[in-house]
Biopython code that builds the backbone (N, CA, C, O; Angstrom):
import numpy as np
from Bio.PDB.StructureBuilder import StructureBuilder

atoms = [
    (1, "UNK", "N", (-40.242, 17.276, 67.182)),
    (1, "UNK", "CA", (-41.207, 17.309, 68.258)),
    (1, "UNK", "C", (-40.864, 16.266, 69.329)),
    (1, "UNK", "O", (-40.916, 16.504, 70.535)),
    (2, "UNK", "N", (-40.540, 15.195, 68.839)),
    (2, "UNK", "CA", (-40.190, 13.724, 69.782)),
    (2, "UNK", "C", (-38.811, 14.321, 70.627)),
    (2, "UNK", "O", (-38.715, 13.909, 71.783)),
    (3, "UNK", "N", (-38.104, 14.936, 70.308)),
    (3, "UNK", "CA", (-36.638, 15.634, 70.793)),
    (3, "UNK", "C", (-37.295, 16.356, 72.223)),
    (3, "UNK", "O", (-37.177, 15.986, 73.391)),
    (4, "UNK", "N", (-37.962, 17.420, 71.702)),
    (4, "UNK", "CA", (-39.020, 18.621, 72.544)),
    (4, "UNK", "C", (-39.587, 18.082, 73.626)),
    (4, "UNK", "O", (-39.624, 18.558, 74.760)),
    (5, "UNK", "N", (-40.185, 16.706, 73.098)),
    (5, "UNK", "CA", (-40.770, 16.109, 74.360)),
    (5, "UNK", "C", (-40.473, 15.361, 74.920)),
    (5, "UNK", "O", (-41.361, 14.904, 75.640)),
    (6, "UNK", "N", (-39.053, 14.679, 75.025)),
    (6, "UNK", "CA", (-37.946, 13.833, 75.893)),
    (6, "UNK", "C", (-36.963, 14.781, 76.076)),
    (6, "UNK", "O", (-35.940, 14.161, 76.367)),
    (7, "UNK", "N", (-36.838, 15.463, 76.065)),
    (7, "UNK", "CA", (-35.210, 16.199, 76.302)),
    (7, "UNK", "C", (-35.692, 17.678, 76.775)),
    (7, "UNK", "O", (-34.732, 18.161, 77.375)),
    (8, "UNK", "N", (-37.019, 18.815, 76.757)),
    (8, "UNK", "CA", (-37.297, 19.446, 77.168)),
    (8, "UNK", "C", (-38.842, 19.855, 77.379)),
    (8, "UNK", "O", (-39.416, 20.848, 76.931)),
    (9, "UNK", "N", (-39.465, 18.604, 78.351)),
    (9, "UNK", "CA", (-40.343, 18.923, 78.307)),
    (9, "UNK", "C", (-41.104, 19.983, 79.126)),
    (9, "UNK", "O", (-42.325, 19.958, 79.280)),
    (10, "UNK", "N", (-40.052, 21.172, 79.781)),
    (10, "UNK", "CA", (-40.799, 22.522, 80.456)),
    (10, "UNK", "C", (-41.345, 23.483, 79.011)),
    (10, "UNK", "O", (-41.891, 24.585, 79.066)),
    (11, "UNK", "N", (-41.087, 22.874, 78.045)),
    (11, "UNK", "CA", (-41.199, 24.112, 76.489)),
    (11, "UNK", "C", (-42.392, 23.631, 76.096)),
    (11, "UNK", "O", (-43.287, 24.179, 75.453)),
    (12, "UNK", "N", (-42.295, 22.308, 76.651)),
    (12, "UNK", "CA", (-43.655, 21.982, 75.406)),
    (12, "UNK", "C", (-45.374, 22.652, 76.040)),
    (12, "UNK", "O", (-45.917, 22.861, 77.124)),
    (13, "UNK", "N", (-45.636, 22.757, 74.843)),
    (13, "UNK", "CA", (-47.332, 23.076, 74.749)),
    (13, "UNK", "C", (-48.013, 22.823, 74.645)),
    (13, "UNK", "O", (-48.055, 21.735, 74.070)),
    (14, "UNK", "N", (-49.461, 23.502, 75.070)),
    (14, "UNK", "CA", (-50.726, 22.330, 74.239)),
    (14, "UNK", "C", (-50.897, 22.604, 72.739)),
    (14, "UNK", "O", (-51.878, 22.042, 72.251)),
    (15, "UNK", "N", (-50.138, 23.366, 71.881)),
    (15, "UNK", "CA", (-50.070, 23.672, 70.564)),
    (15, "UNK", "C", (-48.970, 22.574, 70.160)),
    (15, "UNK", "O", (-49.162, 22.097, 69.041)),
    (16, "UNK", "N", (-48.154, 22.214, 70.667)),
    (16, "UNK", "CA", (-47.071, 20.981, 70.823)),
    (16, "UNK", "C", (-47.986, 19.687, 70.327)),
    (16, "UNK", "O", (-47.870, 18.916, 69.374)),
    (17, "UNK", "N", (-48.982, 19.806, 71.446)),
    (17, "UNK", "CA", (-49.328, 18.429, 71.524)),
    (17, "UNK", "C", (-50.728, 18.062, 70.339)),
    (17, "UNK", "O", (-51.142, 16.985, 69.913)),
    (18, "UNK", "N", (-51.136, 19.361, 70.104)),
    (18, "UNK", "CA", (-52.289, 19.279, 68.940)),
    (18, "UNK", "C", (-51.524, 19.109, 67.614)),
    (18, "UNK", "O", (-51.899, 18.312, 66.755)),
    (19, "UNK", "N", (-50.332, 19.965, 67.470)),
    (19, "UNK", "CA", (-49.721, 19.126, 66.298)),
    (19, "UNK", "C", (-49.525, 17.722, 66.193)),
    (19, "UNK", "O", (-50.222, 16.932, 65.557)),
    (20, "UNK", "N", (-48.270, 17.426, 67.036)),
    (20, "UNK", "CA", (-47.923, 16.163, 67.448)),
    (20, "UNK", "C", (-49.717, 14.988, 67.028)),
    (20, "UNK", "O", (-49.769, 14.037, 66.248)),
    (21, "UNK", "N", (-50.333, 15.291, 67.476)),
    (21, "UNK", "CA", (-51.775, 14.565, 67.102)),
    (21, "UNK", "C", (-52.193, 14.038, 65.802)),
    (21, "UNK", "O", (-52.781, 12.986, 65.549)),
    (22, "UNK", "N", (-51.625, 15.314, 64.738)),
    (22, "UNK", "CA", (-52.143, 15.210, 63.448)),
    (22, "UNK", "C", (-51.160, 14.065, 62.488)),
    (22, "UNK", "O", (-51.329, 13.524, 61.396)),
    (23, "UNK", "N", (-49.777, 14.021, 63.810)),
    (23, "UNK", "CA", (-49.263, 13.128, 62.930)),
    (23, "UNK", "C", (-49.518, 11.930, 63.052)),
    (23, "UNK", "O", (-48.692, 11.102, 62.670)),
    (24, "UNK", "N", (-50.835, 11.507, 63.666)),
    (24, "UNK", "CA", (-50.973, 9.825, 63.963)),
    (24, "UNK", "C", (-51.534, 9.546, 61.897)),
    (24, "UNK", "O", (-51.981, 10.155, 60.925)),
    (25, "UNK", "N", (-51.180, 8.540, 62.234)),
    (25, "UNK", "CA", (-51.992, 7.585, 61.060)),
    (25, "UNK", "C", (-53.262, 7.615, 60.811)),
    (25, "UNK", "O", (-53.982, 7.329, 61.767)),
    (26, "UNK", "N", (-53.804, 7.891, 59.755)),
    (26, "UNK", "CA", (-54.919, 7.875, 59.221)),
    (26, "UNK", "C", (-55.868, 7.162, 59.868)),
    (26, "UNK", "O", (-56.953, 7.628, 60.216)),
    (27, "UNK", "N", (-55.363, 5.614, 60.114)),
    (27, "UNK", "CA", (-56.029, 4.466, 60.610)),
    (27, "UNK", "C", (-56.475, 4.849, 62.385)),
    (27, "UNK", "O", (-57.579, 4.875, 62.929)),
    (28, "UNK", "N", (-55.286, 5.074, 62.850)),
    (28, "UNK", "CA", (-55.594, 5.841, 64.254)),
    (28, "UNK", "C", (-56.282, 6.756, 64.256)),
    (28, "UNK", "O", (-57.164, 6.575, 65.095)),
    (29, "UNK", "N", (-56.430, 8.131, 63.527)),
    (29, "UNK", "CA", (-57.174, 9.118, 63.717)),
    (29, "UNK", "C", (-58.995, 8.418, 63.151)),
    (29, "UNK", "O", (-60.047, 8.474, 63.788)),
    (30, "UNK", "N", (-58.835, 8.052, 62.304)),
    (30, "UNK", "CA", (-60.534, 7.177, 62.132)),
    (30, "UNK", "C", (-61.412, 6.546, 63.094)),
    (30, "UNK", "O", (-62.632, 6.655, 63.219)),
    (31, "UNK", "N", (-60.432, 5.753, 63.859)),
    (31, "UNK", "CA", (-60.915, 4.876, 65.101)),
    (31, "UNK", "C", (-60.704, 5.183, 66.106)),
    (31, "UNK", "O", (-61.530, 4.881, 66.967)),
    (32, "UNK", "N", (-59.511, 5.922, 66.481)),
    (32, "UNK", "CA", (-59.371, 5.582, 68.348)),
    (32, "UNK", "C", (-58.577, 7.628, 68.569)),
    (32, "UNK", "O", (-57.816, 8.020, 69.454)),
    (33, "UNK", "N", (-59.227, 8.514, 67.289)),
    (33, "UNK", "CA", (-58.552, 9.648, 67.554)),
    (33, "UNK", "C", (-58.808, 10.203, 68.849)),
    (33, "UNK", "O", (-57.800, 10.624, 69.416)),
    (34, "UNK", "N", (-59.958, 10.322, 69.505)),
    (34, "UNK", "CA", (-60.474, 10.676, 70.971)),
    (34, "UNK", "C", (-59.661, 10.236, 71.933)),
    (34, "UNK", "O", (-59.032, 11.057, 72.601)),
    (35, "UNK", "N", (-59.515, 8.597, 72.210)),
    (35, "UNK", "CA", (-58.969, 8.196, 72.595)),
    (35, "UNK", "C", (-57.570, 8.219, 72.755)),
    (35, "UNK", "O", (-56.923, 7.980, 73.775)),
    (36, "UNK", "N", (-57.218, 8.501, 71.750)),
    (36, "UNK", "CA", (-55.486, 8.676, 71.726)),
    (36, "UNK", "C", (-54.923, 10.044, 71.874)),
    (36, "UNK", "O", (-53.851, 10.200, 72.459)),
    (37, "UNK", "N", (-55.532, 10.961, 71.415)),
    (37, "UNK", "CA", (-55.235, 12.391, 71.724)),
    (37, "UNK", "C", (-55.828, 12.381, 73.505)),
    (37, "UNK", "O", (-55.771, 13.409, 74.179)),
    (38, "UNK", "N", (-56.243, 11.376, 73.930)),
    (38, "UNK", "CA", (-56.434, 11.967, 75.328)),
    (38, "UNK", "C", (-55.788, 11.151, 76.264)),
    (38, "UNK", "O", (-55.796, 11.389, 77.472)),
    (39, "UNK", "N", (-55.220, 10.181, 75.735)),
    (39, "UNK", "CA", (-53.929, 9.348, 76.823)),
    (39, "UNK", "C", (-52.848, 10.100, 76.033)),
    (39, "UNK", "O", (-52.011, 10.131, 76.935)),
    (40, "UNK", "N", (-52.345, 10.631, 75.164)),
    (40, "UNK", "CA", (-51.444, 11.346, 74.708)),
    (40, "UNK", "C", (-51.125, 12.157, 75.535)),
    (40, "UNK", "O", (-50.092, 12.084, 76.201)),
    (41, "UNK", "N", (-52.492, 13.600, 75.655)),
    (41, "UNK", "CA", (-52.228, 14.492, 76.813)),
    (41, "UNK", "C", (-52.159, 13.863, 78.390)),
    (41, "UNK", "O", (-51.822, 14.665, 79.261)),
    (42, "UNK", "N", (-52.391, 12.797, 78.704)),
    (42, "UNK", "CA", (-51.816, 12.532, 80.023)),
    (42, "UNK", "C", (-50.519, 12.263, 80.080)),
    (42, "UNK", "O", (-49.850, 12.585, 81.062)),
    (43, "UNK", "N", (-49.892, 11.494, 78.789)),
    (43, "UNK", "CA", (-48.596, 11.166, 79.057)),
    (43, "UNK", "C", (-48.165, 12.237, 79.314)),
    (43, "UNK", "O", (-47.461, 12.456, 80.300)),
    (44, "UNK", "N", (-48.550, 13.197, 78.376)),
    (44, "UNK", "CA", (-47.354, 14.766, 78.168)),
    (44, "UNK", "C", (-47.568, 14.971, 80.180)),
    (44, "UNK", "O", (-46.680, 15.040, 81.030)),
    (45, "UNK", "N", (-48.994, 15.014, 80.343)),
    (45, "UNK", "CA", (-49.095, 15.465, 81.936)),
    (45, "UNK", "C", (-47.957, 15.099, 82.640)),
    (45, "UNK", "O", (-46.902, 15.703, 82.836)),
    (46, "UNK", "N", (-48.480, 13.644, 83.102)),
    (46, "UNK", "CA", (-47.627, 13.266, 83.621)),
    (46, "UNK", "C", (-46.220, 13.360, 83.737)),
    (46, "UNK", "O", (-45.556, 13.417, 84.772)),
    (47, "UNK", "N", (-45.766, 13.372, 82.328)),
    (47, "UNK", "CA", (-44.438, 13.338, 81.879)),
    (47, "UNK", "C", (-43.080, 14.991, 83.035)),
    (47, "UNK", "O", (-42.003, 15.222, 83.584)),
    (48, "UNK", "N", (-44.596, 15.591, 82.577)),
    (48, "UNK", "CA", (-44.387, 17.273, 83.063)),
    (48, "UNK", "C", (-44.530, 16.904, 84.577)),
    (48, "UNK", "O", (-43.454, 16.927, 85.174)),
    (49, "UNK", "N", (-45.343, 16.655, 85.139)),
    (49, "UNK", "CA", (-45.562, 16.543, 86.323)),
    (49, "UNK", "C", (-43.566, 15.674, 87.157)),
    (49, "UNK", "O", (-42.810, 15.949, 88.089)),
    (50, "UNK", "N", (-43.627, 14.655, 86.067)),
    (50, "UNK", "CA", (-42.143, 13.925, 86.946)),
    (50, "UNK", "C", (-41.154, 15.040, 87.053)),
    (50, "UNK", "O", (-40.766, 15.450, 88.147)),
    (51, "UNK", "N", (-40.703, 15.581, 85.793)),
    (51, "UNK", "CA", (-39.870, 16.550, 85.611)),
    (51, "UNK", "C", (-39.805, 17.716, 86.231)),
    (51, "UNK", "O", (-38.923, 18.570, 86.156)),
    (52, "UNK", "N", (-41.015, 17.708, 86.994)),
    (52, "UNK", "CA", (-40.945, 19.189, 88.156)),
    (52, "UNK", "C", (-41.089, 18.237, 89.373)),
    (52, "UNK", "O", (-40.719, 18.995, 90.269)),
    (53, "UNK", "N", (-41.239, 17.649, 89.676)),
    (53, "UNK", "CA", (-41.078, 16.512, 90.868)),
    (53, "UNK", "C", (-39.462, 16.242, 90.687)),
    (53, "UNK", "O", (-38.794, 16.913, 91.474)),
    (54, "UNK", "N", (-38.755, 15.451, 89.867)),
    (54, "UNK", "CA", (-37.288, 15.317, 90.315)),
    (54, "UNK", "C", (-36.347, 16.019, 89.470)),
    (54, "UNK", "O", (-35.119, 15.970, 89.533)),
    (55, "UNK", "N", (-37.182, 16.778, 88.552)),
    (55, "UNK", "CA", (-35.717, 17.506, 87.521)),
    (55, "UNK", "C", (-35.088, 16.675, 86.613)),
    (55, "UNK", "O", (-34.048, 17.072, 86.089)),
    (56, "UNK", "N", (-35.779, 15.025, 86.195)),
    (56, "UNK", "CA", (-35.263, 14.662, 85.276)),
    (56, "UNK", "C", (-36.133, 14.292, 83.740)),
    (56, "UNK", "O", (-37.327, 13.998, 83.692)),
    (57, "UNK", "N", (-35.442, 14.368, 82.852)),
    (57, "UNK", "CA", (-36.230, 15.080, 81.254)),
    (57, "UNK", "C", (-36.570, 13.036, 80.985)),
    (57, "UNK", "O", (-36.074, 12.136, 81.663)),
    (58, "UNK", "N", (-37.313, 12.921, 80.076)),
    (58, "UNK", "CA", (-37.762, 11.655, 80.263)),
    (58, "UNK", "C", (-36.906, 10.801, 79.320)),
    (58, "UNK", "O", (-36.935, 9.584, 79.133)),
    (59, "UNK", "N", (-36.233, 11.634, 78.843)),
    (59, "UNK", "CA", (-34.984, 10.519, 78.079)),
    (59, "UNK", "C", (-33.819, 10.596, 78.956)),
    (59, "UNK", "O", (-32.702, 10.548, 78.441)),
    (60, "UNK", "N", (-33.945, 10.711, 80.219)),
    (60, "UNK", "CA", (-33.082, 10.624, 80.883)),
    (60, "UNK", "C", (-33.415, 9.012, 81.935)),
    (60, "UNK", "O", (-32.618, 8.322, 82.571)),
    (61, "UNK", "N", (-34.427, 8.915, 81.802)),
    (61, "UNK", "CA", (-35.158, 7.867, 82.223)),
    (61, "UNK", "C", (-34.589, 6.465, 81.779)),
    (61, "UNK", "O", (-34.336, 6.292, 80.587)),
    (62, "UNK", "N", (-34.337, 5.258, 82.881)),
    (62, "UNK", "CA", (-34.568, 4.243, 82.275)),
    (62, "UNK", "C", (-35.640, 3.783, 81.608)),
    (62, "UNK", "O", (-36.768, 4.229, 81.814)),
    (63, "UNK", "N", (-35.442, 3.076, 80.957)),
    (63, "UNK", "CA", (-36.702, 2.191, 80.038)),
    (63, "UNK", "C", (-37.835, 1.940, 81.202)),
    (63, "UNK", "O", (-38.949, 2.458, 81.284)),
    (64, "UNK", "N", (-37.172, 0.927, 82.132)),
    (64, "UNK", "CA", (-38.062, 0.441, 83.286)),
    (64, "UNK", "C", (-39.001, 1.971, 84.229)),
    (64, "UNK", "O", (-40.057, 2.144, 84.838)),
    (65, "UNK", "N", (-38.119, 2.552, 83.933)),
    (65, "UNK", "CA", (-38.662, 4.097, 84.722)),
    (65, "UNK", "C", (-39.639, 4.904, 83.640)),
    (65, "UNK", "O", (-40.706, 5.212, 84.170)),
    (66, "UNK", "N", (-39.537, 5.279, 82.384)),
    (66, "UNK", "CA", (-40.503, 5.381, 81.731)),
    (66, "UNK", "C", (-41.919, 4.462, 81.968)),
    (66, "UNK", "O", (-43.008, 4.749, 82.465)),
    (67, "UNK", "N", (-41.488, 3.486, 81.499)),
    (67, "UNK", "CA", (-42.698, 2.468, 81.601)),
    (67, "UNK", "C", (-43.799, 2.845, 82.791)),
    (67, "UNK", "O", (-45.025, 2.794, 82.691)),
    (68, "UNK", "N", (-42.890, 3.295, 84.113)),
    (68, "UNK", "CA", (-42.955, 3.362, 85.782)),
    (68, "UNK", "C", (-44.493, 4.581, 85.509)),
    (68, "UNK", "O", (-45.672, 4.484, 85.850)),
    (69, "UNK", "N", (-43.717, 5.661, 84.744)),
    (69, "UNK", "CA", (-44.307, 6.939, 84.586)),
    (69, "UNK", "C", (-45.123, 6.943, 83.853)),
    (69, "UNK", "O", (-46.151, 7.429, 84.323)),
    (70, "UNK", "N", (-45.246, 6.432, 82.261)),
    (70, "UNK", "CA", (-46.397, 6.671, 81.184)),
    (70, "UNK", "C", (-46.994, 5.296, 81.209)),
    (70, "UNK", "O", (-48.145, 5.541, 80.848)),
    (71, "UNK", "N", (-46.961, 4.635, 81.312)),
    (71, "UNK", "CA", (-47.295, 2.880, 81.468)),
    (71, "UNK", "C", (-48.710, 3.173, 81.345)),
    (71, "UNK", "O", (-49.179, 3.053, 80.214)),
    (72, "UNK", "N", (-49.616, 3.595, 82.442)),
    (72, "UNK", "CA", (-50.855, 3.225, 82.133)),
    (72, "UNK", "C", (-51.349, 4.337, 81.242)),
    (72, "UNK", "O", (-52.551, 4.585, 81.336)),
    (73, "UNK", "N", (-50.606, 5.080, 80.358)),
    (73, "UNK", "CA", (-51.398, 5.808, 79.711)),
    (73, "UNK", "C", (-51.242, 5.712, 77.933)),
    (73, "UNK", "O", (-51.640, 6.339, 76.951)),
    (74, "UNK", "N", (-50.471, 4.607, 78.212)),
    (74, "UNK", "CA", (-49.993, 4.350, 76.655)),
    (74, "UNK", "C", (-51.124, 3.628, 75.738)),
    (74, "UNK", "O", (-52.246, 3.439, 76.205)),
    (75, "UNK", "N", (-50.746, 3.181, 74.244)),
    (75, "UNK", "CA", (-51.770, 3.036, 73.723)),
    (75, "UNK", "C", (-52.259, 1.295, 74.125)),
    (75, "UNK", "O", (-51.424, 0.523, 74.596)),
    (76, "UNK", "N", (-53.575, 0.902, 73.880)),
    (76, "UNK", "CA", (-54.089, -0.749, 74.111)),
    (76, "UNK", "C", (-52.914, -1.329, 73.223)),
    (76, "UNK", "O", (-52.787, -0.586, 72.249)),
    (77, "UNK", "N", (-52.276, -2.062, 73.197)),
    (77, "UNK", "CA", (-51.494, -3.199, 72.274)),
    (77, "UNK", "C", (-52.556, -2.933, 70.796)),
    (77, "UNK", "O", (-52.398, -2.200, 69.820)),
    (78, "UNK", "N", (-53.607, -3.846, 71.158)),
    (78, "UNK", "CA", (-54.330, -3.914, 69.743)),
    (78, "UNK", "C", (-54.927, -3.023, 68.975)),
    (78, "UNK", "O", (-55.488, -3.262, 67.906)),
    (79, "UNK", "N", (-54.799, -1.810, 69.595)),
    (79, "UNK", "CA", (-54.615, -0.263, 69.051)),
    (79, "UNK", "C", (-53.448, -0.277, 67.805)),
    (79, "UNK", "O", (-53.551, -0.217, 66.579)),
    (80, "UNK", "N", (-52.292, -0.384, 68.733)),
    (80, "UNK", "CA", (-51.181, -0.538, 67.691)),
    (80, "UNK", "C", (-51.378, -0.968, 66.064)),
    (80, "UNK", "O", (-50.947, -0.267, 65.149)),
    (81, "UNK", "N", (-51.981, -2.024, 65.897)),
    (81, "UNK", "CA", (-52.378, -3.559, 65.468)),
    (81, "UNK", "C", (-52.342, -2.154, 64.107)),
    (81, "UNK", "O", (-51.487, -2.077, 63.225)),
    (82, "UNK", "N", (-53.879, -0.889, 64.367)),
    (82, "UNK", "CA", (-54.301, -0.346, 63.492)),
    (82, "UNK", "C", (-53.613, 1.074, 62.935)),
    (82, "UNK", "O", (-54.086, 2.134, 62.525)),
    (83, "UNK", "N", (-52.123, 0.511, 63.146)),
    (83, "UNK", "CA", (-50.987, 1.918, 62.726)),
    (83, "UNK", "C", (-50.321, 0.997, 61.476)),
    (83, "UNK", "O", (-49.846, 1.398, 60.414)),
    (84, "UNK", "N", (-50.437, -0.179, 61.912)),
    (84, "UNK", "CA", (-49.854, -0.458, 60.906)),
    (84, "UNK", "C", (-50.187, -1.135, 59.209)),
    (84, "UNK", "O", (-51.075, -1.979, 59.088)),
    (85, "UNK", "N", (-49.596, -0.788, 58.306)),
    (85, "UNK", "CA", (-50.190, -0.813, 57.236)),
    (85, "UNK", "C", (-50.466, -1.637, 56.526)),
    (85, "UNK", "O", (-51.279, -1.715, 55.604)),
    (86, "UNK", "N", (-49.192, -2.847, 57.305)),
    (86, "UNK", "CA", (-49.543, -4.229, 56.664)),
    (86, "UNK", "C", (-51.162, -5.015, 56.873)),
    (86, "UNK", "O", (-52.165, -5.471, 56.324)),
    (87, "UNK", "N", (-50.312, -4.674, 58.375)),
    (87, "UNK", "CA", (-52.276, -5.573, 59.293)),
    (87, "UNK", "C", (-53.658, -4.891, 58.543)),
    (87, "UNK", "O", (-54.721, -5.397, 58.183)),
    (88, "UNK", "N", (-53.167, -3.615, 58.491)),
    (88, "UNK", "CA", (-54.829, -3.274, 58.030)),
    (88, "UNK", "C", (-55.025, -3.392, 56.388)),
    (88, "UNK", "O", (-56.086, -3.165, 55.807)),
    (89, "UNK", "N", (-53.880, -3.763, 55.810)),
    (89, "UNK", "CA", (-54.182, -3.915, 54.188)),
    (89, "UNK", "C", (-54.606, -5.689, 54.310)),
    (89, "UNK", "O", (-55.345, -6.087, 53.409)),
    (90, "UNK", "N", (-54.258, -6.520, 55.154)),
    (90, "UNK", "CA", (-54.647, -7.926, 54.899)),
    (90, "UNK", "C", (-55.813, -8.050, 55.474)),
    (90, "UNK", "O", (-56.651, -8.721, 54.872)),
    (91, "UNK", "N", (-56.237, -7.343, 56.998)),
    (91, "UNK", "CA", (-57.820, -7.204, 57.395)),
    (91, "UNK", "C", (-58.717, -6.993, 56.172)),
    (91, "UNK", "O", (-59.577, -7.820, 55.867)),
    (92, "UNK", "N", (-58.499, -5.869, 55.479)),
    (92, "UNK", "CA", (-59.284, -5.560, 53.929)),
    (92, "UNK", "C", (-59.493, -6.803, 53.318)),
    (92, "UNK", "O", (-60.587, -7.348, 53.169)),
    (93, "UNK", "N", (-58.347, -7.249, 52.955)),
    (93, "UNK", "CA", (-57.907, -8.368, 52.175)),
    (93, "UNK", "C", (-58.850, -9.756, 52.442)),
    (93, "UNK", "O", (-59.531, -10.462, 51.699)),
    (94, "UNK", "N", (-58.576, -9.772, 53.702)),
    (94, "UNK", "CA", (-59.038, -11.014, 54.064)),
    (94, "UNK", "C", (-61.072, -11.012, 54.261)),
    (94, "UNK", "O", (-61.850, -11.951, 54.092)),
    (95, "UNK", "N", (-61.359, -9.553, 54.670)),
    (95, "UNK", "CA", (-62.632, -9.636, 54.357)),
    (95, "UNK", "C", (-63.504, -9.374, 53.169)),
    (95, "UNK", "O", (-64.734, -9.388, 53.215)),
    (96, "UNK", "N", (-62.748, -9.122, 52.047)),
    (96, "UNK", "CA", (-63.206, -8.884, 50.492)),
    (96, "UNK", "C", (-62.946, -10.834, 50.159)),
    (96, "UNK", "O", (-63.815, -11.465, 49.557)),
    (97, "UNK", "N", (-62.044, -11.305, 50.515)),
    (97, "UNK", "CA", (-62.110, -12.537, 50.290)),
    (97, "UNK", "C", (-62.819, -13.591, 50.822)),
    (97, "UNK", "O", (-62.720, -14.797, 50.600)),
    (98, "UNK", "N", (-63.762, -12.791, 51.770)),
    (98, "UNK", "CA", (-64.371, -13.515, 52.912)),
    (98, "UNK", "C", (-66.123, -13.395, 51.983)),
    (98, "UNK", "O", (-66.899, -14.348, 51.917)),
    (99, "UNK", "N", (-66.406, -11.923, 51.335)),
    (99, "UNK", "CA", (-67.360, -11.307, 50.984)),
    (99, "UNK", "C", (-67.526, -12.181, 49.459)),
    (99, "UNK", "O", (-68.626, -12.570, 49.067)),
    (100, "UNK", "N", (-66.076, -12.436, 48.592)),
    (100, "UNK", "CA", (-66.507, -12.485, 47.060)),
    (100, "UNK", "C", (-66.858, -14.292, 47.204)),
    (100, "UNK", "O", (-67.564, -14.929, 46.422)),
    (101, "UNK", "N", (-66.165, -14.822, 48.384)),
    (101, "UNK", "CA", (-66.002, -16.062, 48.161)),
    (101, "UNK", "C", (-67.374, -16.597, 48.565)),
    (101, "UNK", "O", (-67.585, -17.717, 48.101)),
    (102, "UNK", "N", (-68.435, -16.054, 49.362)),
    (102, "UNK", "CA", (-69.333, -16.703, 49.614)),
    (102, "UNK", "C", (-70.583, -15.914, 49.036)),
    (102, "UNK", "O", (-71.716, -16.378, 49.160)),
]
sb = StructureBuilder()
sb.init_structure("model")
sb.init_model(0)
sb.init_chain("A")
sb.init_seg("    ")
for serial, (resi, resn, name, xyz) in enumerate(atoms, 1):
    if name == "N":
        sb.init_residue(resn, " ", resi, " ")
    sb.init_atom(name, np.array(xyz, "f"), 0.0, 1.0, " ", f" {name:<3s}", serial, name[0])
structure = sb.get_structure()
């Protein structure tokens, strides 16, 4: 799917992008699924929108030029925080130890 949507994004779909969705993380889909399935579909927008504006696929893009294009639609930083499995197994952690200790 990640191929589909840097290297040809005139193919992709909104059936593309509802899959693509299901593969977020558990932790993401609990908290911020609204949210992220809907800066998701702007990136794809946008993304589509450059590629019929200059004809170039977005892995054709510099880094700095991506950024240029999806930048404000990417996820908050501290969004991130809750993909990953470490951070959210020591958040647990640290508030069961927060709960038994007092």
């Amino acid at each position: 799917m990640t191929k589909k949507l840097t290297h040809h994004i005139e193919q992709w779909t909104v059936a593309d992008t509802e899959a693509t969705a299901r593969f977020a993380p558990w932790r993401s889909r609990l908290f911020f699924q609204r949210q992220a399935e809907e800066r998701f579909t702007q990136r794809v927008r946008v993304m589509k929108e450059h590629y019929e504006r200059t004809g170039k696929q977005y892995a054709e893009l510099s880094p700095a030029e991506q950024k240029k294009v999806v930048g404000p639609y990417e996820d908050p930083k501290w969004q991130e925080y809750f993909r990953d499995p470490f951070v959210v197994t020591a958040a647990i952690a640290l508030v069961c130890i927060i709960i038994f200790v007092h």
